[in-house]
Structures are given as C-alpha cells and as structure tokens.
C-alpha positions as CSV (number, residue, x, y, z in Angstrom):
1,X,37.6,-15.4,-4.7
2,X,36.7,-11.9,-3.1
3,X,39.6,-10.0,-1.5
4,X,39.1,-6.9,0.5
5,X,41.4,-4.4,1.9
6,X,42.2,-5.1,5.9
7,X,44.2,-3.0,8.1
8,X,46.3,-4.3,11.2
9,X,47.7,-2.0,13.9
10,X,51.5,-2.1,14.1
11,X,52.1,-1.8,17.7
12,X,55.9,-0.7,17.5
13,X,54.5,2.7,16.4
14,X,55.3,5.6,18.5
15,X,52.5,7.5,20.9
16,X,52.4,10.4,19.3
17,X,52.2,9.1,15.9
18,X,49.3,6.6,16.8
19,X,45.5,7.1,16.4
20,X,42.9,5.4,18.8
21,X,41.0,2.5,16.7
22,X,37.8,4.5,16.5
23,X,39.8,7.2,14.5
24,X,41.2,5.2,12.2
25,X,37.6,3.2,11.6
26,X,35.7,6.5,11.2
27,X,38.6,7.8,8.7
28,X,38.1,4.6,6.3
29,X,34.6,4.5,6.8
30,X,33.6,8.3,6.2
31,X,35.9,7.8,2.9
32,X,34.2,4.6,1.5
33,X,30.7,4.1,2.9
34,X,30.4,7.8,3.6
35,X,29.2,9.7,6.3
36,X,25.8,10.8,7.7
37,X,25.7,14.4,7.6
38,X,21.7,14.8,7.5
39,X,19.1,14.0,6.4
40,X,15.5,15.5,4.0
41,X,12.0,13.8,4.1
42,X,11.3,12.7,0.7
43,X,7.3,11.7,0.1
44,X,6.9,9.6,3.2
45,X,10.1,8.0,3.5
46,X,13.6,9.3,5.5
47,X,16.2,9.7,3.1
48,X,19.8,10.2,4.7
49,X,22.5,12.5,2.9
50,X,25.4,10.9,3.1
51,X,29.0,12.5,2.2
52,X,31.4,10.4,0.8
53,X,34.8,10.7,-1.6
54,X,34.8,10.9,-5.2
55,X,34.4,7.4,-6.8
56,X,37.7,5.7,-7.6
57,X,39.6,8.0,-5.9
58,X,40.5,4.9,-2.9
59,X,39.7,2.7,-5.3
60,X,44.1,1.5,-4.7
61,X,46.1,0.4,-1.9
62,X,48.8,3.2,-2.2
63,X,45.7,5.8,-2.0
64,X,44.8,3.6,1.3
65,X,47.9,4.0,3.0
66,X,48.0,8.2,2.3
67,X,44.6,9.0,3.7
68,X,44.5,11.4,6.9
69,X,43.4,10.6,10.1
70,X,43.1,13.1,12.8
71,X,45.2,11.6,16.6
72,X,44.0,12.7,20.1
73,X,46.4,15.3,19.8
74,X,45.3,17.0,17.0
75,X,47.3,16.2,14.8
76,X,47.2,14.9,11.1
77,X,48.9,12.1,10.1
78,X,48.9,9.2,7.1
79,X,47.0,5.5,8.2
80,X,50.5,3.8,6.3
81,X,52.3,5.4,9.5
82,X,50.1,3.6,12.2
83,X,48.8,0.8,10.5
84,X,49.9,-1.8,7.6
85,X,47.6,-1.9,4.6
86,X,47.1,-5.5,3.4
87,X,45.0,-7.3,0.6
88,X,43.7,-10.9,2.1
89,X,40.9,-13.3,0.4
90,X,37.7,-12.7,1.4
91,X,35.8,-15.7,3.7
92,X,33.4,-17.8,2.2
93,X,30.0,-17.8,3.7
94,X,27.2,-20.4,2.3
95,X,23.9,-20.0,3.6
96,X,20.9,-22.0,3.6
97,X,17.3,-22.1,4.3
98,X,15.1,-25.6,3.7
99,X,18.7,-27.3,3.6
100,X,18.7,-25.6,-0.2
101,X,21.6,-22.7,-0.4
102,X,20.5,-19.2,-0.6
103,X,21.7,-16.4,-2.4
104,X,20.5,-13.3,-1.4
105,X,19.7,-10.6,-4.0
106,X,18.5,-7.0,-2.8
107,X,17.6,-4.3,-4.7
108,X,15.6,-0.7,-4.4
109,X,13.1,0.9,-6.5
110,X,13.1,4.3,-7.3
111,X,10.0,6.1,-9.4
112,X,8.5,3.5,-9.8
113,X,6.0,1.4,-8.1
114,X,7.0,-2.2,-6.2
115,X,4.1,-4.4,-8.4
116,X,5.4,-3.2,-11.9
117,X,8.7,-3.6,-11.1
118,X,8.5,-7.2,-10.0
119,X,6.5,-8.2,-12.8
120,X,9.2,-6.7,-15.1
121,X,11.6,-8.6,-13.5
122,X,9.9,-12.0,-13.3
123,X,9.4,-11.7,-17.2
124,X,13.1,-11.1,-17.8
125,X,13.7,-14.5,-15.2
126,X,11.5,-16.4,-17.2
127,X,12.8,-15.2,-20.7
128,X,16.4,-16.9,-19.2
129,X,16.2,-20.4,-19.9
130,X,19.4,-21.0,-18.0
131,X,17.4,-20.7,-14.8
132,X,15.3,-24.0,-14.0
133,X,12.1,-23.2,-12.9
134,X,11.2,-23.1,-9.0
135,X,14.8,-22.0,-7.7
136,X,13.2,-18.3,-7.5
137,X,11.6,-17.1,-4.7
138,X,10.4,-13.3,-4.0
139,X,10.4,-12.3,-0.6
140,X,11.1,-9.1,1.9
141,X,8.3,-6.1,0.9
142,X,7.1,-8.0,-1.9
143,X,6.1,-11.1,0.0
144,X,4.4,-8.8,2.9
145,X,2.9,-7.1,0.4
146,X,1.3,-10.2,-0.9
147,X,0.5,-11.2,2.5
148,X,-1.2,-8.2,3.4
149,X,-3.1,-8.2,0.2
150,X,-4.8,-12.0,0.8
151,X,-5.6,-10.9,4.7
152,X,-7.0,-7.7,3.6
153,X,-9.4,-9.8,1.2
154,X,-10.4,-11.5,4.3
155,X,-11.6,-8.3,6.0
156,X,-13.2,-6.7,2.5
157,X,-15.4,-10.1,2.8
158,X,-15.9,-10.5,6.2
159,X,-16.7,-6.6,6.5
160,X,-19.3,-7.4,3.2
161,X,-20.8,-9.9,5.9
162,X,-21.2,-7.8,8.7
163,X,-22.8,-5.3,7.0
164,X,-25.3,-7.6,5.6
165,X,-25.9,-8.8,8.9
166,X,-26.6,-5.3,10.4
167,X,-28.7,-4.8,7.4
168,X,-30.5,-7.8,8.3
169,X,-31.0,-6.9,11.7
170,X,-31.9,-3.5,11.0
171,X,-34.7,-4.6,8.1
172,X,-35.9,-8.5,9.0
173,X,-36.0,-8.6,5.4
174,X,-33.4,-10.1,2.7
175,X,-34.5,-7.9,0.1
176,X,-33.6,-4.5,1.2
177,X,-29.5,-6.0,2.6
178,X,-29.3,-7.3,-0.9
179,X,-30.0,-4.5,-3.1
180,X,-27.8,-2.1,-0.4
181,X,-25.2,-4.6,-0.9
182,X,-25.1,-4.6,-4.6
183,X,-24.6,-1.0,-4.5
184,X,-22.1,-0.7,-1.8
185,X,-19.8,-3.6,-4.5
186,X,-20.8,-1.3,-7.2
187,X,-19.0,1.8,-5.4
188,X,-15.7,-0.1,-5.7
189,X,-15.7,0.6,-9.2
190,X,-15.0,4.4,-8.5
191,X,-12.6,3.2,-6.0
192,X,-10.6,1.8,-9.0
193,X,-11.4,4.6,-11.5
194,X,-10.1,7.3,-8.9
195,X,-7.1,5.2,-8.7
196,X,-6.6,5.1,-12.9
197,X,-7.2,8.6,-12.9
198,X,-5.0,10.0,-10.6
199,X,-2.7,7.4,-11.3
200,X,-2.0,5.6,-8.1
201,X,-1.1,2.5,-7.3
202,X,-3.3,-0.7,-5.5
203,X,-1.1,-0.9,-2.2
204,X,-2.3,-1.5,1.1
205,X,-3.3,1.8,2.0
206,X,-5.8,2.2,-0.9
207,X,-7.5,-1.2,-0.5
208,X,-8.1,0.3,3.0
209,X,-9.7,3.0,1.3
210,X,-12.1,0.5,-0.4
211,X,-12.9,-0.9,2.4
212,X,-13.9,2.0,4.5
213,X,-16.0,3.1,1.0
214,X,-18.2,-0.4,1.3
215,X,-19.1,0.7,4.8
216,X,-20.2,4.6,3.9
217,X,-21.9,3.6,0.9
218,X,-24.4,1.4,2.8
219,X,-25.4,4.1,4.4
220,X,-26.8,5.6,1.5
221,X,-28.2,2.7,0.6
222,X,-30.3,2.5,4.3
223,X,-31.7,6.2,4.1
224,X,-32.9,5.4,0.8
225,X,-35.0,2.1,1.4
226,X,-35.8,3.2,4.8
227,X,-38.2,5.7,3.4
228,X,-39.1,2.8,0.5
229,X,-40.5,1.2,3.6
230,X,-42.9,3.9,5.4
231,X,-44.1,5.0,1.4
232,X,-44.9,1.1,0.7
233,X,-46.9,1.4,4.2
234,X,-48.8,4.1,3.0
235,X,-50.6,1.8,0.5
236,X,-48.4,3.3,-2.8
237,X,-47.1,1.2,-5.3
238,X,-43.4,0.0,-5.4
239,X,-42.6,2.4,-8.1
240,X,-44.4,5.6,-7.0
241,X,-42.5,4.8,-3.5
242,X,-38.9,4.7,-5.4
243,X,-39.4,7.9,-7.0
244,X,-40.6,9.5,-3.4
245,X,-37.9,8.2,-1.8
246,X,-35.2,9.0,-4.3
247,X,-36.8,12.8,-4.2
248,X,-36.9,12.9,-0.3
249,X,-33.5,11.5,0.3
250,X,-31.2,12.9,-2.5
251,X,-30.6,16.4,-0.3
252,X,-29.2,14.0,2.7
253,X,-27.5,12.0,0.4
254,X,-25.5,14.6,-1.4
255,X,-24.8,16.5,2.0
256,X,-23.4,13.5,4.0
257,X,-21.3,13.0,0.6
258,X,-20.0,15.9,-0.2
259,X,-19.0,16.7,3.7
260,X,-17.4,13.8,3.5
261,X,-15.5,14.4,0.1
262,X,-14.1,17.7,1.0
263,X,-13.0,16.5,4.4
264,X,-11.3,14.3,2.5
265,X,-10.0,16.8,-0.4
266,X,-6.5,18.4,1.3
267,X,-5.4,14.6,2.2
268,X,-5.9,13.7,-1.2
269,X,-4.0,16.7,-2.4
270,X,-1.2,15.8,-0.1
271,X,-0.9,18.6,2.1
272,X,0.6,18.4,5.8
273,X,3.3,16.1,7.1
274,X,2.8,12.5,6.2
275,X,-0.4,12.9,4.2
276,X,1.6,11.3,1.5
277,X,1.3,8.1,3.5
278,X,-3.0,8.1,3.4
279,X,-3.3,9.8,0.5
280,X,-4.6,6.5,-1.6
281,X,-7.1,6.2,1.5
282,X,-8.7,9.4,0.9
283,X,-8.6,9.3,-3.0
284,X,-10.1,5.5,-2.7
285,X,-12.8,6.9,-0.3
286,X,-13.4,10.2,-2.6
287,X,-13.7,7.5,-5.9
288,X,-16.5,5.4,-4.1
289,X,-18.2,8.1,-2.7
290,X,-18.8,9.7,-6.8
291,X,-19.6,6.8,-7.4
292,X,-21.7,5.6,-4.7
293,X,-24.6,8.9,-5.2
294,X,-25.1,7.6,-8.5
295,X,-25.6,3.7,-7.1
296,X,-27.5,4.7,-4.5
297,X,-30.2,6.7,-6.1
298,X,-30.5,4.2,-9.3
299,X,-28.5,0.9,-9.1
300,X,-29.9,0.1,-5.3
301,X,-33.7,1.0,-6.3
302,X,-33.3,-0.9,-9.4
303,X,-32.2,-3.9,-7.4
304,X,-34.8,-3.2,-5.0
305,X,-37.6,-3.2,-7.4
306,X,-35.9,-6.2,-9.6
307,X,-36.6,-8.4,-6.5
308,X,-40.1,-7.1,-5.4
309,X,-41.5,-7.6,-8.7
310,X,-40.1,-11.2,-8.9
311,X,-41.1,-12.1,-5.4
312,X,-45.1,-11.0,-6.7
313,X,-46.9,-13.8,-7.6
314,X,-49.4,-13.5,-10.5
315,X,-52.8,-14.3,-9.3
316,X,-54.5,-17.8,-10.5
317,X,-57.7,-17.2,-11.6
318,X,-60.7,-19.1,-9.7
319,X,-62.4,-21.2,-12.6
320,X,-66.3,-21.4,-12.3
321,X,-67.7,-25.0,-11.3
322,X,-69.5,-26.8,-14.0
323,X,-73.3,-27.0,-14.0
C-alpha cells in the first residue's frame, strides 16, 4: 500500500515560533518538487528550470522534520517545531472508463520522435505474453496525432478534387485536369524525399506542407498545357506543340519556383523565433517544388500526349463498291 509523508499543524505552538500554512507548503514543495526559477525556449517548446534539493537528501522523516522554513518575522526555524511529521497509508483511487478500470501510464519523449517511439513500445507489449491482447489502448498526443493524420487525408483528397474541378472549369476538357493531376501526385514524392533527406519526421506540420505542394504544382501544370492549347490551334501537331510549350514556359516555370523556394529557404533553415514549428512546411513545400519542375516539363506532357494519342481514332478505310 502507498504511504506518503503528511504534516499536521500542532496548534499549542507558540506565535513566534509558528509559520503561516503557505510557508510551510512552499518550504516542502520547493525541496521535493522543486521550484520554478525560469525558464529557456528549447526548439519550439517552453521548457521550465526548476531548482530542487539533491536526490535522497529528504528522502527520511528525521531529514523532514529539520528542514528550514522562514516565519513572518523573519526568522528561521525547523518544520518538527510547528508541525508533526507523520507517515499514513496512502488512499486508494480506482478509476474507470467503459465500466473497465483504467490505469493511467504517462511518459515523455526526448530526441526522439513520437511515431518511432510508440512503435518501439508496442513491439516490446506484444513480445509480453502476460498481457492479453486488447487491454491496451494509446491515447493523449498519440491518439490526436492519429486523428489529425485520418482528417488531414480527408483534405489532401478533397483538395485533389477541387483542383480537378477548377481544372475542369478552367479547360472543359478531362484531358488536360488529368495529366495536371498526375503530376501534381507525382510532386509528393519530393515531398517525402526532402523529408528522408533532411531527416524529418511525417507530423502534422509536414503533411500540411504536402498539401500546399499539390496546389502550387498545378500551377505549373496549367501554364504548361495552356500554351499546348493555342499551339494545337495553330494547326501543329501534338508533339511539335509539347516541345513549343515546354520551350516557351520553362523561364516562368523556374522563376515562380525558385522565388518560391528561396522564400521558403531561411524557414527551412530554422532561423527566427518559432520557425522551428513550420519548418517541415517549408522543407515539404521546397521537396515538391524540385520535384514538381521536372513533372511538369515531362511527366505532365507525357500524360498529356499518352491520352491524345489514345483518344485518335485510326481512320477505316472506305472499300470500293463492287462492279
């Protein structure tokens, strides 16, 4: 049974040897817990320094009963002179959620990331055959995390359908959404080489990142088929427009891209106050715009051309009538 150490106020102490109750609770607590003295920034989180007493050194009653507390007055004197020091058995407390009891166990990570640590632990649970299987649950960060992770699925697909809506709009055509599309999906993939190579993790922030990369990449993907379009009306062929275009809008595509990349450059470093916090946006956004000049001036004309050539129908030829 747990037993903790309690203190009671013996009232038939003198005046001028008694401390107020908030003395006496800041005295024990400054000793064990410790006390905030200040505090640094450390990445993007708070972290509070705490000053507290050398470990073991209350760790008895007898060292309980010595330790100084500061009266009204001024004056120093022991806690065993206002108050009695007593060891009691701790209350039980049974909790319960689902009417199944709940034991709560919390834990922080420290250089390391939340994903990997969780999957390390959920392999040493299931290597313990002690443990029948459905009594663990993961929840706190780790189940927001999750949670945040299926909604923001939601909004990568229903931003992929919007986009192919305005595209559809914009070209009354479903050849020229599609192949913008397919390169805009293809970008992702230097979303997730960016992050291997700089070593950051998938978290929310990034797969924000990814999806503000689908949206600029389309862009690309419109100035280049939006000259396809006025070549094509010209009366050239579907390949002699591709290579126009790709000539004519490469400058605008490596300007808009590059602009963008070095805006993005000193939050993906990490300097100023709290670019620590976005700095997986910017690297995402960086990674699929690399990418995304390479997609949009092959893979989306390649797409492009894929379809147009399957939607041309060979021509039957007209058989003469017989004499």
């Amino acid at each position: 049974m747990a037993r903790f150490g309690a203190r009671r106020t013996d009232p038939d102490r003198g005046a001028t040897k008694r401390a107020d109750n908030c003395g006496r609770v800041r005295a024990h607590d400054g000793r064990a817990g410790g006390r905030t003295a200040s505090s640094v920034l450390e990445g993007d989180r708070v972290v509070e320094i705490r000053v507290v007493t050398e470990p073991g050194s209350i760790g008895c009653l007898d060292t309980l009963r010595k330790l100084p507390i500061r009266t009204p007055a001024g004056s120093l004197v022991k806690i065993s002179q206002v108050a009695d020091i007593t060891e009691e058995p701790g209350q039980l407390e049974l909790r319960r959620e689902d009417l199944r009891q709940l034991v709560a166990v919390t834990a922080n990570l420290e250089n390391r990331d939340m994903g990997s640590g969780i999957a390390e632990i959920k392999q040493v649970l299931a290597a313990d055959k002690s443990i029948p299987p459905g009594r663990i649950e993961f929840g706190g960060l780790f189940q927001q995390q999750q949670e945040s992770f299926c909604n923001l699925l939601v909004v990568l697909f229903l931003g992929i359908a919007l986009v192919f809506t305005v595209l559809l709009l914009e070209f009354r055509s479903f050849r020229e959404p599609f192949a913008i599309l397919c390169g805009s999906v293809l970008a992702l993939t230097g979303t997730v080489g960016a992050l291997w190579l700089t070593g950051t993790t998938l978290n929310i922030v990034s797969f924000l990142g990814a999806i503000i990369g689908v949206g600029i990449v389309a862009k690309n993907g419109i100035l280049m088929l939006d000259a396809v379009g006025h070549h094509l009306a010209e009366g050239v062929s579907i390949k002699e427009a591709l290579v126009r275009s790709g000539k004519r809008r490469l400058r605008p595509i490596l300007m808009t891209s590059l602009a963008t990349m070095l805006a993005m450059l000193p939050l993906a470093w990490g300097i100023g106050h709290g670019a620590d916090m976005l700095r997986p946006l910017a690297i995402g956004i960086i990674g699929a715009l690399c990418i995304s000049m390479l997609f949009s001036l092959i893979a989306t004309p390649t797409v492009y051309c894929l379809i147009m050539r399957l939607r041309e129908k060979p021509a039957v030829p007209k058989l003469a009538p017989h004499e």
